[in-house]
C-alpha positions as CSV (number, residue, x, y, z in Angstrom):
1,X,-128.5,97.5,-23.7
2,X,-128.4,94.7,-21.4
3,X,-130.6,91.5,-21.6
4,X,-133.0,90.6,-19.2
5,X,-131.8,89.4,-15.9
6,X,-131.4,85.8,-14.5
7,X,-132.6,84.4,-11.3
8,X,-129.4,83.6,-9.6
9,X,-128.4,81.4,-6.5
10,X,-128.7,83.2,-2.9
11,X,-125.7,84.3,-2.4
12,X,-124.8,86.4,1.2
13,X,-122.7,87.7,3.5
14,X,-122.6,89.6,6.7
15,X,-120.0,92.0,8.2
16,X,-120.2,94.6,11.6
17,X,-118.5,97.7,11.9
18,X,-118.8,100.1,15.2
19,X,-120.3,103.9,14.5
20,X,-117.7,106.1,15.6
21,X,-117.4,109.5,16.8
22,X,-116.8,111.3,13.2
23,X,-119.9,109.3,11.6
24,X,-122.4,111.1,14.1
25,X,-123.9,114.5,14.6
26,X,-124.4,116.5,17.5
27,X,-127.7,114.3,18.6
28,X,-125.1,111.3,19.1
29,X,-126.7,109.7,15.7
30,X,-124.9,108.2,12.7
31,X,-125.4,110.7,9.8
32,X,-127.3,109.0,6.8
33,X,-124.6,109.4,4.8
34,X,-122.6,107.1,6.6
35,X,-125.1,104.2,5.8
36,X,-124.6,104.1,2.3
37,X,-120.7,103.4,3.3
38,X,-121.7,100.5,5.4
39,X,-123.4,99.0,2.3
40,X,-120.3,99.6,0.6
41,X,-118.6,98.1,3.3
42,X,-120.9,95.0,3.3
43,X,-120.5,94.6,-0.5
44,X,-116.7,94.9,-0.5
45,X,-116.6,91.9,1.9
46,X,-119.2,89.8,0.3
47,X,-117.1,90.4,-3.0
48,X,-113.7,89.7,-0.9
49,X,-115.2,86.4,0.3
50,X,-116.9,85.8,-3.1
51,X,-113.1,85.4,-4.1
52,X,-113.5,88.5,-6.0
53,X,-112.0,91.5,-4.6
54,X,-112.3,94.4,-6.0
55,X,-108.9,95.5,-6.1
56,X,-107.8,92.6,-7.9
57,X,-110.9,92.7,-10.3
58,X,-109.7,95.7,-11.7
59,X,-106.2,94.8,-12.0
60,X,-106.1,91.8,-13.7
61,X,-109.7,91.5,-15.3
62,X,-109.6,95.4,-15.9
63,X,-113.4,95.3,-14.6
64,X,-114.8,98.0,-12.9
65,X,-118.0,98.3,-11.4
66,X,-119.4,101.7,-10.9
67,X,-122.8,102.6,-8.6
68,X,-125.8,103.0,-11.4
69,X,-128.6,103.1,-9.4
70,X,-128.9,103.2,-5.2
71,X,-131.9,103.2,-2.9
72,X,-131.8,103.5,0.7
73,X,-134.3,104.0,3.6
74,X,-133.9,104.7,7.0
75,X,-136.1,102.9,10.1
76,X,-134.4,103.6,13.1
77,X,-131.1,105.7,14.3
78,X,-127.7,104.0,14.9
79,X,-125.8,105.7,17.7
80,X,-122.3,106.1,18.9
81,X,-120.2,102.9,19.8
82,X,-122.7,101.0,18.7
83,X,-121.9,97.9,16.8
84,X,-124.0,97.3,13.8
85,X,-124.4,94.3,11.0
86,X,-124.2,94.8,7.7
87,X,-126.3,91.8,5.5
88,X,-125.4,92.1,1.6
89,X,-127.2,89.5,-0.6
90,X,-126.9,89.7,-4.7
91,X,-130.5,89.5,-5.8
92,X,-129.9,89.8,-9.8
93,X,-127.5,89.4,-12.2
94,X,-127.2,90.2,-15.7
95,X,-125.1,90.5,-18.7
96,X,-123.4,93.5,-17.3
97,X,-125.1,94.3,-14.5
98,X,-125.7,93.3,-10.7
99,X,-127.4,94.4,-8.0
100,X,-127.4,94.0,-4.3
101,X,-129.6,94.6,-1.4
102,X,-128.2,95.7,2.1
103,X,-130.0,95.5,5.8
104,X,-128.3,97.7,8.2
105,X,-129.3,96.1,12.0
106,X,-128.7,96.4,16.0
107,X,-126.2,93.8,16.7
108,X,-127.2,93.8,20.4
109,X,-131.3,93.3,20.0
110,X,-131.6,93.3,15.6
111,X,-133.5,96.2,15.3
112,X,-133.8,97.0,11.7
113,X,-131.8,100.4,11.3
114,X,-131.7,100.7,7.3
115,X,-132.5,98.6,4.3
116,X,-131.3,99.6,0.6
117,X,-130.1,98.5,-2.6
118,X,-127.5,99.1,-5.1
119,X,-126.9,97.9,-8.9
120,X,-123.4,98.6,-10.8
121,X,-122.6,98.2,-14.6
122,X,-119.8,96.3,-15.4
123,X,-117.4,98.7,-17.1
124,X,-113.8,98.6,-19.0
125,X,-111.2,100.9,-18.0
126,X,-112.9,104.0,-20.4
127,X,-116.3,103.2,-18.7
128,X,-117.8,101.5,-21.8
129,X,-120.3,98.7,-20.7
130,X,-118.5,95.4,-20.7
131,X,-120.1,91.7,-20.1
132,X,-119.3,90.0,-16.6
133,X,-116.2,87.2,-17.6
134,X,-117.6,83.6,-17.2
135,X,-115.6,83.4,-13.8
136,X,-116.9,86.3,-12.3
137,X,-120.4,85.9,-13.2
138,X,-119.8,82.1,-11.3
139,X,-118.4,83.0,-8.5
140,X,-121.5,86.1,-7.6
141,X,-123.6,83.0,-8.1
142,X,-125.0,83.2,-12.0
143,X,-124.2,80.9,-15.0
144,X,-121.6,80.9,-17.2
145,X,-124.0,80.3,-20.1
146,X,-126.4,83.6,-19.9
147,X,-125.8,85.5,-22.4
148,X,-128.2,88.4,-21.7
């Protein structure tokens, strides 16, 4: 099991994306599904410009890191062709763990459209639990020295 996790530095990004026709049902509204992959969306970028992409992650750390936990609510619809922005910020990191938080927004007046969060385990190749390398943990924004 994991230790306890550390407080970590703000780290954050933003991204936008336009809903398009498939992501929306017949009311002209982006299904809720397609919300989750705007937060996956907005963490693959914040992990691109974090200098760890994910791609590369698994190839040459072999680290992999798999949804553990997800929460999402909804506050207002996004419709067709409009643009929307994607925050991610990493709120916790631990020995093998990390979660971010997502707010899904307007881009033309900001409304507040959906907030959520996600945490992933760290994993080998076989899915066993493995600690976040020294580098990696540095560049999401924790120390090298936690051991937990």
């Amino acid at each position: 099991m994991a230790g306890p996790a550390e407080p970590c530095r703000v780290v954050a990004g933003r991204t936008t994306t336009r809903v398009r026709y498939p992501e929306t049902d017949q009311m002209g509204l982006a299904h809720h599904t397609h919300f989750l992959v705007w937060f996956e969306l907005g963490r693959t970028e914040l992990m691109r410009d974090l200098g760890c992409p994910y791609g590369e992650m698994e190839k040459e750390e072999g680290l992999f890191f798999p949804v553990i936990r997800l929460e999402a609510a909804y506050h207002a619809p996004a419709l067709y062709d409009e643009e929307v922005v994607i925050s991610t910020r990493i709120v916790r990191i631990g020995g093998v763990r990390v979660k971010f938080e997502y707010l899904v927004s307007r881009e033309k007046d900001g409304t507040k459209l959906a907030t959520g969060s996600t945490e992933h385990a760290a994993v080998d190749g076989k899915g066993s639990p493995r600690r976040l390398p020294a580098k990696v943990r540095r560049r999401l924004g924790g120390s090298e020295e936690r051991g937990g």
